[in-house]
C-alpha positions in Angstrom: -43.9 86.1 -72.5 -40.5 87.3 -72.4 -39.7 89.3 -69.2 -36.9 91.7 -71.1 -36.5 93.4 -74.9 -34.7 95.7 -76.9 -35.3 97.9 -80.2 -33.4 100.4 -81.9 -29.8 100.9 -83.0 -26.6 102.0 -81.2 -22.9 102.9 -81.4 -20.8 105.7 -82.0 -21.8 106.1 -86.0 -26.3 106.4 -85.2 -27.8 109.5 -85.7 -31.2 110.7 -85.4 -32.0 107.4 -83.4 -32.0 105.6 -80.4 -31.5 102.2 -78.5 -34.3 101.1 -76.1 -34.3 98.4 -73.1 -36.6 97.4 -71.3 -36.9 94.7 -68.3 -40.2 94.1 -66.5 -40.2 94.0 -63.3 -43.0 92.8 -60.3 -42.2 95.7 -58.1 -40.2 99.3 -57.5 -42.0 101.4 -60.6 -40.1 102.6 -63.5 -36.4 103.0 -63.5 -35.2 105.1 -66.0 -31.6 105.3 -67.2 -31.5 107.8 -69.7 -28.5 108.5 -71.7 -29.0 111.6 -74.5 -26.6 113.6 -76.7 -29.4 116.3 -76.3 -30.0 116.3 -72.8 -29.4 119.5 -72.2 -32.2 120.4 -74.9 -34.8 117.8 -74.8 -33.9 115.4 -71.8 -37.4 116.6 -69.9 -39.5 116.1 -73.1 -37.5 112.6 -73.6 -38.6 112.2 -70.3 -42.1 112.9 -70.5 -42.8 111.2 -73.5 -41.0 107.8 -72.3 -43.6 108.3 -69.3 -46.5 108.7 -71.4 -45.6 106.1 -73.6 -45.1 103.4 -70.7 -48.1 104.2 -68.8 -50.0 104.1 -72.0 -49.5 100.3 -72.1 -49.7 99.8 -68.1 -46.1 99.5 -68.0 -45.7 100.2 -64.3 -42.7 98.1 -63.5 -39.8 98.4 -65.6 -36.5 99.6 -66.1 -36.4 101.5 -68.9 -32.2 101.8 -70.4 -32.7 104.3 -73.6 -29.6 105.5 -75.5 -30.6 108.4 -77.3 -28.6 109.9 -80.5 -30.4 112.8 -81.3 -33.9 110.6 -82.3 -36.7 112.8 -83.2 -40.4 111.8 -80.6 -42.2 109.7 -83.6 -39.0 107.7 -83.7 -38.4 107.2 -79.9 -42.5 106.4 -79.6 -41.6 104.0 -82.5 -38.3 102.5 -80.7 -40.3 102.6 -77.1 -43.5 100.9 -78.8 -41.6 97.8 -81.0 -39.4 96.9 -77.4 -43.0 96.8 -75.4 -44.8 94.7 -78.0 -42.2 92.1 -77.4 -43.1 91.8 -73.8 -47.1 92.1 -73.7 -50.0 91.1 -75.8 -51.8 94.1 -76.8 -53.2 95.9 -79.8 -52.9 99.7 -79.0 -50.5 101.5 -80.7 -49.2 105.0 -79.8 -49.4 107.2 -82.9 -47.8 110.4 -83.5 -49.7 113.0 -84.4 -50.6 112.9 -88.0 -49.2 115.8 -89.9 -51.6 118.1 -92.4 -48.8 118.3 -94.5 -48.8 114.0 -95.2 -52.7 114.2 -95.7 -52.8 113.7 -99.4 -53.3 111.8 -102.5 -51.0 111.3 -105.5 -52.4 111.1 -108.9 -52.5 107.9 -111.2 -49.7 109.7 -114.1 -48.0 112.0 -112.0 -44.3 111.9 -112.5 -42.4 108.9 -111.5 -39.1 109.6 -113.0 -37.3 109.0 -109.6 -37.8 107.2 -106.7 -35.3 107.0 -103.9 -35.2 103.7 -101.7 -34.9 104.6 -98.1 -33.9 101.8 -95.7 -36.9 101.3 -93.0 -35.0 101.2 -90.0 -32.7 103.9 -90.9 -34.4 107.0 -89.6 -31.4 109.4 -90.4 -31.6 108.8 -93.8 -35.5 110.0 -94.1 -36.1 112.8 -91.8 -34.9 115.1 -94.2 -35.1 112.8 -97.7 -37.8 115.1 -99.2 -36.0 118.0 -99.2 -33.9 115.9 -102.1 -37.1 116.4 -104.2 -36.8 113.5 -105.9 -40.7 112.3 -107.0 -41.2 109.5 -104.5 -39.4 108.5 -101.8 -39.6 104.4 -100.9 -39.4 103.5 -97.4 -37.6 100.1 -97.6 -39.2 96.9 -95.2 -37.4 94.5 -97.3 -34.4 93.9 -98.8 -32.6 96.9 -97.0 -34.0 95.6 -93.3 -32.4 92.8 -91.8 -34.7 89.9 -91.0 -34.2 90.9 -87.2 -35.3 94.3 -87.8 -38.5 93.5 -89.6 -40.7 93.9 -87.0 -39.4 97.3 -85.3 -39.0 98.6 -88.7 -42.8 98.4 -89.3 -43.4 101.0 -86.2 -40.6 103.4 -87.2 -42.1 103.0 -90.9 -45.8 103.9 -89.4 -44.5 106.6 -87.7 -42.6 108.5 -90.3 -45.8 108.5 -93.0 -47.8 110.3 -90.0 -44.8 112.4 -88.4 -42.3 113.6 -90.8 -42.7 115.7 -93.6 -41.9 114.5 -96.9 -42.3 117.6 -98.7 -44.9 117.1 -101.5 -43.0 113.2 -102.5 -44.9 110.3 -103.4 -45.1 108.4 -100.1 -44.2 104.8 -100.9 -43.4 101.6 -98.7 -42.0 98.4 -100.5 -43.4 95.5 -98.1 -42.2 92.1 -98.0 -43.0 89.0 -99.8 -45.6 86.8 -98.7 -47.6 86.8 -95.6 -45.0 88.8 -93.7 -46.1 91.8 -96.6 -50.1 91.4 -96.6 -48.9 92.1 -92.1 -46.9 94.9 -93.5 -50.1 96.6 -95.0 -51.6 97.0 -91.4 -48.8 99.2 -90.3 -49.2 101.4 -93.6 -52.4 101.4 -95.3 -54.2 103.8 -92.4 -51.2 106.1 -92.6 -52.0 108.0 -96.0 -49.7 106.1 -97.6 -49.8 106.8 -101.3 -48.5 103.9 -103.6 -47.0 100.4 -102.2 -44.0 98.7 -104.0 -44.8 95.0 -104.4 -41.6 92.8 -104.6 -40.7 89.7 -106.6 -44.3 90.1 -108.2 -44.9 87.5 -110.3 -48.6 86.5 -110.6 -51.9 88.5 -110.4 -52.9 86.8 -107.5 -50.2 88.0 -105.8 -52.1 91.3 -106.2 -55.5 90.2 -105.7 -54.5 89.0 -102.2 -53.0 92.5 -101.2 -55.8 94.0 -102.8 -58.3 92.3 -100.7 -56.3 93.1 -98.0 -55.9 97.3 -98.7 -59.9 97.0 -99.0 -60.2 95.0 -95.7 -58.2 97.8 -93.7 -59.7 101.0 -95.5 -63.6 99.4 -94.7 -62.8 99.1 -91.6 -60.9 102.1 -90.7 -63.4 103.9 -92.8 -60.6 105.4 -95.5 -61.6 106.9 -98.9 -58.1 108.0 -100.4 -56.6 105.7 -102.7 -53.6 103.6 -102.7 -51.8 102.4 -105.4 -49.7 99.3 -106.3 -46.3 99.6 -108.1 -45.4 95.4 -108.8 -41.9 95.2 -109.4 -41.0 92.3 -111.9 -37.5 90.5 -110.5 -38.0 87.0 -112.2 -38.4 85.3 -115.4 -41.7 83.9 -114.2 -42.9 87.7 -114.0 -41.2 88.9 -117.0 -43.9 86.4 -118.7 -46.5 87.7 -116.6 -45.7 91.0 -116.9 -49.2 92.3 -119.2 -51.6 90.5 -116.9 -49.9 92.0 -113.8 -50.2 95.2 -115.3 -53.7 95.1 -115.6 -54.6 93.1 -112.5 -56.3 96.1 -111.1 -57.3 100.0 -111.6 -54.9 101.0 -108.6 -51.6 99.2 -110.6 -50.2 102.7 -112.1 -46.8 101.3 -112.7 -44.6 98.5 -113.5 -41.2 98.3 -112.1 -38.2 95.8 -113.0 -35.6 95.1 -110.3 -31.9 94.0 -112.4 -30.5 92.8 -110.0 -32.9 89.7 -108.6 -33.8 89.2 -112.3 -29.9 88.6 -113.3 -29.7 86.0 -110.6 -32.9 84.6 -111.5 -31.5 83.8 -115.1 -28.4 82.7 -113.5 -26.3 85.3 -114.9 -24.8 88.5 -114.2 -25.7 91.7 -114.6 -23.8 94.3 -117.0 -23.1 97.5 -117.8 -24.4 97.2 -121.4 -27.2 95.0 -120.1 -27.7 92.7 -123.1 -28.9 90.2 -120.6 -32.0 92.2 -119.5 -32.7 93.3 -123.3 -35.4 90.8 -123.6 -37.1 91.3 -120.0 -37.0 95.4 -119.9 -38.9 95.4 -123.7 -41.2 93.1 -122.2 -42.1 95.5 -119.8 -41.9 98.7 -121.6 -44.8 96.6 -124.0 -46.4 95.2 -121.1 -46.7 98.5 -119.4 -47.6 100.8 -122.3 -50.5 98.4 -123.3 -51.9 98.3 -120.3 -51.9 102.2 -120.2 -49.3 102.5 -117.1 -46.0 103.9 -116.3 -43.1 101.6 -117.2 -40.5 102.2 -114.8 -36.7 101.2 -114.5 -34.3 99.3 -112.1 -31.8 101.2 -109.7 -28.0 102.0 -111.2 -26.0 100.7 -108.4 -22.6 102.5 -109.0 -23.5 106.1 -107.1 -20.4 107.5 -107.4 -20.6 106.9 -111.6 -22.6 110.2 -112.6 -21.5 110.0 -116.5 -22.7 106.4 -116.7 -25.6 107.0 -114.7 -27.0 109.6 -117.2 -26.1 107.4 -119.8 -28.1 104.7 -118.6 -31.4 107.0 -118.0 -30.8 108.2 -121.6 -31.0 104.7 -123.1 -33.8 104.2 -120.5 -35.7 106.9 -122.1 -35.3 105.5 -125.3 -36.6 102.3 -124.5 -40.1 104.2 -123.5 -39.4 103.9 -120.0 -40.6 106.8 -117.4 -38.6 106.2 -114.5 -36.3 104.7 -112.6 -35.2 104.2 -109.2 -32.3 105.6 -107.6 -30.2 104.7 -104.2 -28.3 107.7 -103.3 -29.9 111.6 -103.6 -27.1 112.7 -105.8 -28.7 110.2 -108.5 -32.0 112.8 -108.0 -30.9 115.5 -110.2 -29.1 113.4 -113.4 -32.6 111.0 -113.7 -34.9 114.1 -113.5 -32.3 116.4 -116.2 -31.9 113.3 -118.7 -35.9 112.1 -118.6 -36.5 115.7 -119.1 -37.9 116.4 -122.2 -35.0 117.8 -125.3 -35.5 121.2 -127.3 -36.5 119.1 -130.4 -39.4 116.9 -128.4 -40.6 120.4 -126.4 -40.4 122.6 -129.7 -42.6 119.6 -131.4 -45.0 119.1 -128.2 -46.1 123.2 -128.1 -47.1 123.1 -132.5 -49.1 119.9 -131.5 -50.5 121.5 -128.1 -51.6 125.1 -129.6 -52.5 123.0 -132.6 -55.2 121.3 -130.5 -56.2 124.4 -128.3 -56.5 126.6 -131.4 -58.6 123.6 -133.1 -60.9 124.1 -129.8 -61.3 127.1 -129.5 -62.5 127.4 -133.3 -65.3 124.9 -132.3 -63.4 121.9 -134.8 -63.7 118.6 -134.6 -60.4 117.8 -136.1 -56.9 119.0 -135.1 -54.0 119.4 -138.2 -50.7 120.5 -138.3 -49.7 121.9 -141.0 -51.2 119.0 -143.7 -51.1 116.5 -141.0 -53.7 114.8 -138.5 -53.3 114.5 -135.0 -54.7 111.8 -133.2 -55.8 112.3 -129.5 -53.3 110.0 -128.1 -50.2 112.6 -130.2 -52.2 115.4 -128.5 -52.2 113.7 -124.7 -48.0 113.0 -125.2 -47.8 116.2 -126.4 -49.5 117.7 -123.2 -47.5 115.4 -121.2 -44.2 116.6 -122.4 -44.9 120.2 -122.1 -46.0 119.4 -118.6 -42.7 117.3 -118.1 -41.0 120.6 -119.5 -42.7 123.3 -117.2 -41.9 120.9 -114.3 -38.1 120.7 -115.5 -38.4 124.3 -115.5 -37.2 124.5 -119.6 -40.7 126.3 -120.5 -42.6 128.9 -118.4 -46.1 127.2 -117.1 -47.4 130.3 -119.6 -45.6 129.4 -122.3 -48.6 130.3 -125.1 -48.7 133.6 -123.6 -45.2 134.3 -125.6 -45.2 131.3 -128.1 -44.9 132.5 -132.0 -44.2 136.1 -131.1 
């Protein structure tokens, strides 16, 4: 075993982290050399918790270097905990407590319009992401975590789904490919996580074996709340596959296409007008739609492009999509106003909606408009866009109370 291991980042630009060090020693006790930008506030909680933490995995001989930048306890228990697992054989973990506030389920077809990739081993940049509101929030373990990094991001990861509030967002983790992702799922699926991004996804037994693995964890940790899949489709191979992914299993609810992998995949590159990713985003529009989940678009890279960003979610929309991710906050606000629904589709969505409830209330069997049949799929759009419009705050929640007066 090695006899001396590090975790965490340092240097004049971290925030809201910290670097730890950590020798073992055969003799002398703990030597701590603690070195905070909060001292004065929290150096005897930093303290305490470093203690805790150590004597929690019988670390009795050590000396324990931390550089601290302002890193909030479930990320110092995180930095503390990835630097001891280096150095003994063990499978404890030292959990923050688990907040009330992250104990909870998403639905299937709640709103996915955005969702905002979070680097893993970046804690600054999540503490506060949910205040951003955007409708999930992604904590990144793979492209956005260098392969050094993996395994300390895992802990950090953990940590933030029990200890910091997220505000009501879809909790999400996108693991990593292969064996290195069904690990992944230890670290998250007891953690209330809600949905899990699947990269590069391009078979369904590249489901089946993360599936088995989700059902392994929650029998034995005794879990009930469900946890979804979102595959994302970054290949030609996928592209092709894209239907039967979709309906690999009832906890798919979405199908995502990353541009970026696909492009290089084809061997081309990737433009603003997209004509190379035509073919591939139909595909999955179709794909998604017959399988009866969300289809849901790539990132748009350029964050300081607002005009072409809401053109893009605009074109998005009228491709059928429902989504689409999004790398920087300031992207939040143009996705959700451009998916929202326009005066024309919410003006057509209420005639069809107190169509139907009118229809109901009369005891009939059939709904009309006017000279017109509505089928029950018009009828569950229509509810879905006047939901999409009370949630985009155009119509009041009570909207019939007022509507034809």
């Amino acid at each position: 075993m090695l006899k001396s291991a590090a975790a965490g980042n340092r240097g004049k630009d971290i925030r809201s982290d910290c670097y730890v060090e950590i020798e073992l020693r055969k003799s002398g006790g703990i030597q701590l050399e603690l070195t905070s930008k909060v001292d004065a506030l929290f150096g005897q909680a930093n303290r305490q918790l470093i203690a805790n933490v150590l004597d929690y995995f019988d670390i009795v001989n050590a000396r324990v270097i931390i550089e601290d930048s302002g890193a909030l306890p479930f990320i110092m228990m995180a930095r503390l905990e990835a630097a001891i697992r280096q150095l003994i054989d063990t499978e404890k973990e030292y959990l923050p407590e688990l907040l009330p506030e992250n104990c909870y389920s998403t639905a299937r077809d709640r709103n996915r319009r955005s969702r905002l990739y979070l680097p893993g081993n970046t804690p600054k940049l999540f503490i506060n992401a949910g205040l951003h509101k955007a409708d999930g929030i992604i904590l990144d373990l793979e492209d956005s975590v260098a392969p050094a990094k993996k395994d300390e991001a895992r802990y950090l990861v953990r940590n933030a789904l029990r200890g910091n509030n997220f505000y009501g967002c879809e909790r999400a983790v996108r693991i990593n490919q292969g064996q290195r992702g069904l690990q992944d799922l230890d670290y998250i699926v007891p953690h209330w996580v809600n949905i899990i991004l699947v990269p590069k996804c391009e078979t369904v037994e590249d489901l089946t074996e993360i599936n088995a693995r989700i059902q392994a964890i929650k029998q034995a940790k005794g879990l009930d709340y469900p946890v979804y899949l979102m595959p994302i489709i970054e290949s030609a191979k996928g592209v092709l596959n894209a239907f039967a992914i979709a309906g690999a299993s009832k906890n798919v609810v979405a199908l995502a296409i990353g541009l970026e992998d696909y492009t290089a995949d084809l061997g081309t590159q990737r433009t603003r007008e997209g004509n190379e990713s035509f073919f591939a985003r139909s595909m999955l529009v179709n794909a998604a739609r017959a399988a009866g989940i969300q289809p849901i678009d790539s990132v748009f890279s350029d964050v300081g492009d607002q005009e072409g960003l809401k053109q893009t979610v605009t074109e998005s929309k009228a491709m059928g999509f429902e989504g689409m991710g999004c790398i920087h906050p300031r992207q939040v606000p143009v996705i959700h106003e451009a998916f929202a629904p326009t005066d024309a589709e919410i003006d057509k969505a209420q005639k069809i909606v107190n169509a139907f409830i009118e229809a109901d209330e009369k005891g009939l069997g059939v709904v009309a408009l006017g000279s017109k049949m509505i089928d029950p799929p018009v009828v569950k759009r229509a509810q879905k866009t006047i939901a999409m419009a009370v949630d985009a705050g155009k119509i009041a929640e009570n909207w019939r109370d007022t509507y034809g007066n």
